[in-house]
Each structure stands twice: as C-alpha cells, then as structure tokens.
C-alpha positions in Angstrom: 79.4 -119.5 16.5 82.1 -121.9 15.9 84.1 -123.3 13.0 83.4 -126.7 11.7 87.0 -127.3 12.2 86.4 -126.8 16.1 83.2 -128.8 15.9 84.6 -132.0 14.2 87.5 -132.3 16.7 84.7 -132.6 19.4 83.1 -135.3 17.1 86.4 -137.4 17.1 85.8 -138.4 20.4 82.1 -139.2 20.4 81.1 -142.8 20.1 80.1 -144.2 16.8 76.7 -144.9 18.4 76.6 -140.9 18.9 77.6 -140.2 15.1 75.1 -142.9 13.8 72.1 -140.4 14.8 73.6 -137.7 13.0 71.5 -136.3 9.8 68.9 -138.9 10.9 65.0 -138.1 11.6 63.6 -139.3 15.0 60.0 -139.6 15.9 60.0 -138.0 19.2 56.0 -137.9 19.4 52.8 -138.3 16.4 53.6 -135.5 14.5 56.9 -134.0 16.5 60.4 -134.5 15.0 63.7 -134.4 15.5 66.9 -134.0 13.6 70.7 -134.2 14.6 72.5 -131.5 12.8 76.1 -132.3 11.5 78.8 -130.4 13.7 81.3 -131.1 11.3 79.7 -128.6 8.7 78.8 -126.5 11.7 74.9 -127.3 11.8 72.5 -126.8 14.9 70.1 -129.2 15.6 66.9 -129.2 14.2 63.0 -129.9 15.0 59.2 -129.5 13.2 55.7 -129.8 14.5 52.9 -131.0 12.8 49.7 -129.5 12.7 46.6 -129.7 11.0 46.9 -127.1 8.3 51.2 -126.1 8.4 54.2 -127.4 9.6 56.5 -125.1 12.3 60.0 -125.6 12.1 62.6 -125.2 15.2 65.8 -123.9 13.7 66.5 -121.8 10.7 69.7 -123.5 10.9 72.7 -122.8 8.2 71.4 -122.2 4.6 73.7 -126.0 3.9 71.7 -127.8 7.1 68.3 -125.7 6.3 68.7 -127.4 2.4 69.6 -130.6 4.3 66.6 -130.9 6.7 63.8 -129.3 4.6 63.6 -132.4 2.0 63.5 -134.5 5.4 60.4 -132.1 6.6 58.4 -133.1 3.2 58.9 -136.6 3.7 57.3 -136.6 6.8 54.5 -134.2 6.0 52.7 -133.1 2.7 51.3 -129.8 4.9 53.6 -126.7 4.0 56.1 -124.9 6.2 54.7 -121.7 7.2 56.3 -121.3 10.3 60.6 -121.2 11.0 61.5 -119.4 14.5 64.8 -118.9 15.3 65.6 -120.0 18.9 68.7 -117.0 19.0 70.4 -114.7 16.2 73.4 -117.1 16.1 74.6 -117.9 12.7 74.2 -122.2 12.7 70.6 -121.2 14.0 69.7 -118.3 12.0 71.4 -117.9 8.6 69.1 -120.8 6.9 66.2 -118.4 6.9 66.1 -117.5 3.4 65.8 -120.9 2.9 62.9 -121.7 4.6 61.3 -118.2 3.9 61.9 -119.0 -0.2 60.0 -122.0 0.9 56.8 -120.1 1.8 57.8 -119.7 5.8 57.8 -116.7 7.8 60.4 -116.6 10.5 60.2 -115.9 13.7 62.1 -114.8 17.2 61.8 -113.4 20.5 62.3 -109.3 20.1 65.4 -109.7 22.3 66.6 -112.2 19.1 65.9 -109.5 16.6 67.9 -106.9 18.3 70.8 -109.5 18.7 70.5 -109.4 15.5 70.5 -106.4 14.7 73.6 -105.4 16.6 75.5 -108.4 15.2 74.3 -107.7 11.9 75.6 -104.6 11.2 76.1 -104.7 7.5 72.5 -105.5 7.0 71.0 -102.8 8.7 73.5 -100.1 6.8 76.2 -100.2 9.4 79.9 -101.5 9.1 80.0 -105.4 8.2 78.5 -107.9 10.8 79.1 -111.3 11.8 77.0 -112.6 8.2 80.1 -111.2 6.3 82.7 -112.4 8.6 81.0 -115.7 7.9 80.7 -115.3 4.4 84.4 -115.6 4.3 84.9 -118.9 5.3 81.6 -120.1 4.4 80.2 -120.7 1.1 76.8 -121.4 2.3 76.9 -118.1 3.7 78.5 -116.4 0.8 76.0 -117.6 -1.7 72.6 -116.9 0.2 71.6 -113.5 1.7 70.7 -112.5 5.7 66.6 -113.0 6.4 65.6 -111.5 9.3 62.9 -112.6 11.5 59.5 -110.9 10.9 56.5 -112.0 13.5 58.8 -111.3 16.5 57.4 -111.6 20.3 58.0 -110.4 23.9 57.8 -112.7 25.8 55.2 -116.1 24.8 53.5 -116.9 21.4 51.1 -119.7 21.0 50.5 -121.5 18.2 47.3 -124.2 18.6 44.7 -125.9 16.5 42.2 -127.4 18.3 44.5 -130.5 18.0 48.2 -129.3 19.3 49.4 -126.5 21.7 53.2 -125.1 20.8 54.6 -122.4 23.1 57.3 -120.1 21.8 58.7 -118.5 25.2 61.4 -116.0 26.6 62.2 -117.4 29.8 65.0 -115.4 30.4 68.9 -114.2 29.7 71.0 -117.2 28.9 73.4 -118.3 26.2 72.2 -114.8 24.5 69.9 -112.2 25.2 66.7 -113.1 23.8 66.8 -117.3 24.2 63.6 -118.9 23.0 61.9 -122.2 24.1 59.7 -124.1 22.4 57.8 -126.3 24.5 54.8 -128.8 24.1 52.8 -128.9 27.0 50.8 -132.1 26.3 54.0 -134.3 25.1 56.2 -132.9 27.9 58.6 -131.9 24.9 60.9 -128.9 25.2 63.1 -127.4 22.4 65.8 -125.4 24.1 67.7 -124.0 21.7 71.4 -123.2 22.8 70.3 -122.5 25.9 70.8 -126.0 26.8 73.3 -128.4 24.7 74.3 -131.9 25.6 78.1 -132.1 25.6 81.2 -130.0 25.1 79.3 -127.5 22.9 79.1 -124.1 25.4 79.6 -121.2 23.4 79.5 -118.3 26.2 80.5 -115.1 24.4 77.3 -113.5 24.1 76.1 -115.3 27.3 75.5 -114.0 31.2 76.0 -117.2 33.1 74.4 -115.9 36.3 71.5 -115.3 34.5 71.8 -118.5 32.3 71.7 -120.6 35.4 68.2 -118.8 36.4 66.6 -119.1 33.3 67.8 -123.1 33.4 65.8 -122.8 36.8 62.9 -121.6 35.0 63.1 -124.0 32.0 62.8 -126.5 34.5 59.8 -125.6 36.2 58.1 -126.9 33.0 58.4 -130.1 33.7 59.5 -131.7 30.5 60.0 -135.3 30.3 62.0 -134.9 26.8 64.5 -132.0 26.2 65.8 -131.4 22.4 68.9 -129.6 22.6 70.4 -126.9 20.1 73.3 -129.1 19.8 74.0 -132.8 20.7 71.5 -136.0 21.0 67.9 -135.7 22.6 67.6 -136.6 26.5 65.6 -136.6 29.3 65.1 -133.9 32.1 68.3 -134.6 33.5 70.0 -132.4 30.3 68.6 -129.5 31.7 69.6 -130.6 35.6 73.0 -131.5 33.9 73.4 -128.2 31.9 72.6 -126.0 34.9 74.9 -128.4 37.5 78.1 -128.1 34.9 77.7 -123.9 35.3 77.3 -123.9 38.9 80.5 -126.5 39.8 82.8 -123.9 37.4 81.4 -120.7 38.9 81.7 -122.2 42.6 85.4 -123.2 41.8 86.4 -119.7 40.1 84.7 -118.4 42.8 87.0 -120.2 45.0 90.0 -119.0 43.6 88.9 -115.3 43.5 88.4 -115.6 47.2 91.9 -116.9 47.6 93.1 -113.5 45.7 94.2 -115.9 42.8 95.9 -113.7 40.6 94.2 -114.2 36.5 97.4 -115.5 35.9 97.1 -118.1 38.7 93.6 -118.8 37.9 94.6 -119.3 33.9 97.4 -121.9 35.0 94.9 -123.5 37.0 92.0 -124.4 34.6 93.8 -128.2 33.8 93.2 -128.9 37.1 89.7 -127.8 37.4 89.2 -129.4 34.3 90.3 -132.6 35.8 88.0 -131.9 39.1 84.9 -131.4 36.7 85.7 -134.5 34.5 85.0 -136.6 37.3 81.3 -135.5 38.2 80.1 -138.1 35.8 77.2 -136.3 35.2 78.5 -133.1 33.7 81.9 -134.7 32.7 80.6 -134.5 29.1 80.3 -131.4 28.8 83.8 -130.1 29.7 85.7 -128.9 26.8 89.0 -129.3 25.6 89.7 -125.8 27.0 88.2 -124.5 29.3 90.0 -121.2 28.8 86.8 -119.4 27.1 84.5 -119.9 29.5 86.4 -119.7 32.5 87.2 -116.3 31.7 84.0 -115.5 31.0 82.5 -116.4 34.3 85.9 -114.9 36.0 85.3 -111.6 34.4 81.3 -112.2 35.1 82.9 -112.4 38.6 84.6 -109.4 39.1 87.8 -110.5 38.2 90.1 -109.2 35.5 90.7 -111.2 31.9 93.6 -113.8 31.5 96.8 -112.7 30.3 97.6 -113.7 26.7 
C-alpha cells in the first residue's frame, strides 16, 4: 500500500490527457462502469455492474474514494448496492468497506483475501496492531472509520447472474497477494483485475510471488478479454495483461542474468539504473518501470535465490 505522497510524484509525469480521466465515470458497456481513482489521495480504481434487481461494486476502495464513488454509483442506477467484493485485503482496496456495508452492501473476497487479512489485520482479530492502525496514523479516512471484513467469502469462483448478466468472481491464482480476485464478464469480454494487473509504474510486490504472478497472468489471459480494468491506472485492451506479464519476465530474465554471472547483491543493487534504462526502451512495458526499481528487484532477486541488497 503506498503513500499518496509516492502516488502523486508518479502522477507528475503522466500526461494531462491521463489526469483528465481521473474521478471521472466511463461507460465501458450497458450497465458496466468504470471509475479512475485519484492516486494522489491514494485511491484504487473502481468499477459496478448493473443488474436487474442490485448493483455489485468492484473495489471497496478507501473509506475517502468509497464516499467519492458511491454518489457516482446512484447517479447511474436507482437499484441498491448489495454487493462490494474486494479484489485483495490491501488497504486502497479494502478499507472503504464500512462504507459500502453502512450502505446496505455485503462485502465479499476470495478466502485466500480473508486470511490476508486476517494476518495483516492483527489488531482486529485481538492480536498486536495491524496494518489498519499503521494506517490510521497518517490517514484520517482511516482513523475516523472502523475495519469491515469480508463476509460471503469463496474458494475459488462465485457467479452472480440474472437471467440478463453473468459476473464471475474468480481465484485464478497467487499474484500481487495471495488470494487475487478477478472479475470477469464473459459476454462483454470485460475483466476487472484488481492489482493483479495495473497499467503503469504502480507494482507494489511486497506481498507478491512473481513466479507465480506471471502464471496466474497466463491464466487471466486465457479468458480472452477484449477490455481489461486495472486496479490502478486507465482502462486498456488485452495488451495490459500481455504488457503486465512481459514487464515481470524482462526483469526476472535480467536478474537472472546477473545471478548467473555470480553478481554479488551489491553488484546487482549498483546495477538496477542500467537495467532500468534497458527496460525503458521496450516501449511496450517502458511505462511501467518505476522510479526505483530497488523494491522489486530485490524482491524477484531474493524470489531468486539470491540474498537481499545491502542498505
């Protein structure tokens, strides 16, 4: 989970184009929304889906984005929100759910999300404090609401379907957390990815397993979605997900490298500019190197077999 401090210098650089579909509602299909969430307050994207009798919402979000996008849900829809799942037990993802619960929602996750949570959480579930009060410290969104945790909670698929509309909520795998949920629309083509696929410099890897992530990209592609909504960044098309998964690969393959050439983790650490450089100019995952790639490179080193950087 990262600071909005961290999120608005990766804003600076985007194009004003980018920022103009920020806190905006798009129409993505009759009935199937999206919404931009502001990265300078730290929000995760958001989506609903229409059906005949409710409304199910992607994201609980931060309890501020959750109180910004749930006026935007009842001016597209009179039905009422009965439905909030939680993609992963992250904070900007996660924390709104009083919010949308105090609106008449129940929440739900994967079971792998709930026992995220639950290990994250520890000052909820009677333990030492957790993550919520670490966050509570710097946010007063956080501070001023109380921790909801999922309560309908599934394996690994849950269907939701009308007559009129199909939603699946699915576990395709280990990725940017344990217990990664999709939501995908068979009919529209129209996959919700949650953090497990962002589009730009917004990889957060410290609960992730980037072998695994890379398979479960494999099998998020297999869908065959023509339009892929990302937990952070604007909506694209398939190539996010071929994008995503190609980024992961090139950065494994050159650590890789350089554990092969008995880099020490100094050496390796000294040469993440360069690699930066080399990954900057594959124009079609350039976007979504960050300004340091220290984080995740020693993630996937470590991941590798290789030892962490020296501070």
């Amino acid at each position: 989970m990262k600071t909005p401090l961290l999120w608005f210098a990766v804003l600076a650089s985007f194009a004003p184009a980018a920022l103009a579909q920020i806190d905006t509602v798009q129409t993505i299909a009759p009935g199937v929304y999206f919404h931009q969430g502001d990265l300078r307050r730290g929000h995760s994207n958001n989506g609903w889906i229409v059906f005949a009798d409710y409304v199910l919402v992607v994201e609980a979000n931060f309890p501020s984005g959750a109180k910004v996008v749930l006026p935007k849900i009842r001016e597209t829809s009179d039905k009422p929100v009965r439905f909030a799942f939680n993609t992963h037990h992250h904070g900007d993802h996660a924390y709104g759910g009083k919010v949308f619960a105090d609106a008449g929602a129940t929440l739900v996750a994967t079971e792998s999300a709930l026992e995220e949570m639950k290990k994250a959480e520890t000052g909820f579930y009677g333990g030492a404090p957790g993550r919520w009060e670490g966050a509570a410290k710097n946010r007063p969104d956080v501070a001023e609401s109380k921790l909801k945790p999922p309560s309908l909670v599934f394996p690994r698929e849950l269907v939701f379907d009308d007559g009129q509309r199909r939603v699946e909520l699915k576990w395709l795998g280990i990725a940017h957390t344990k217990g990664d949920g999709f939501v995908w629309l068979p009919k529209e083509k129209i996959l919700f990815t949650g953090d497990a696929c962002v589009n730009g410099p917004h990889n957060y890897m410290g609960d992730a397993t980037v072998s695994e992530w890379i398979k479960t990209l494999d099998a998020a592609r297999k869908l065959g979605a023509q339009t892929v909504v990302p937990g952070h960044g604007p909506i694209g098309g398939p190539e996010v997900l071929v994008d995503q998964q190609q980024y992961f690969v090139e950065l494994t393959r050159r650590l890789q490298a350089l554990i092969a050439a008995k880099k020490s983790p100094a050496d390796v650490k000294a040469a993440l500019p360069a690699l930066a450089t080399e990954l900057k100019a594959i124009a079609n995952i350039a976007r979504f190197v960050p300004a340091s790639l220290l984080n995740q490179a020693e993630k996937i080193h470590v991941e590798l077999g290789g030892a962490a950087f020296p501070r």
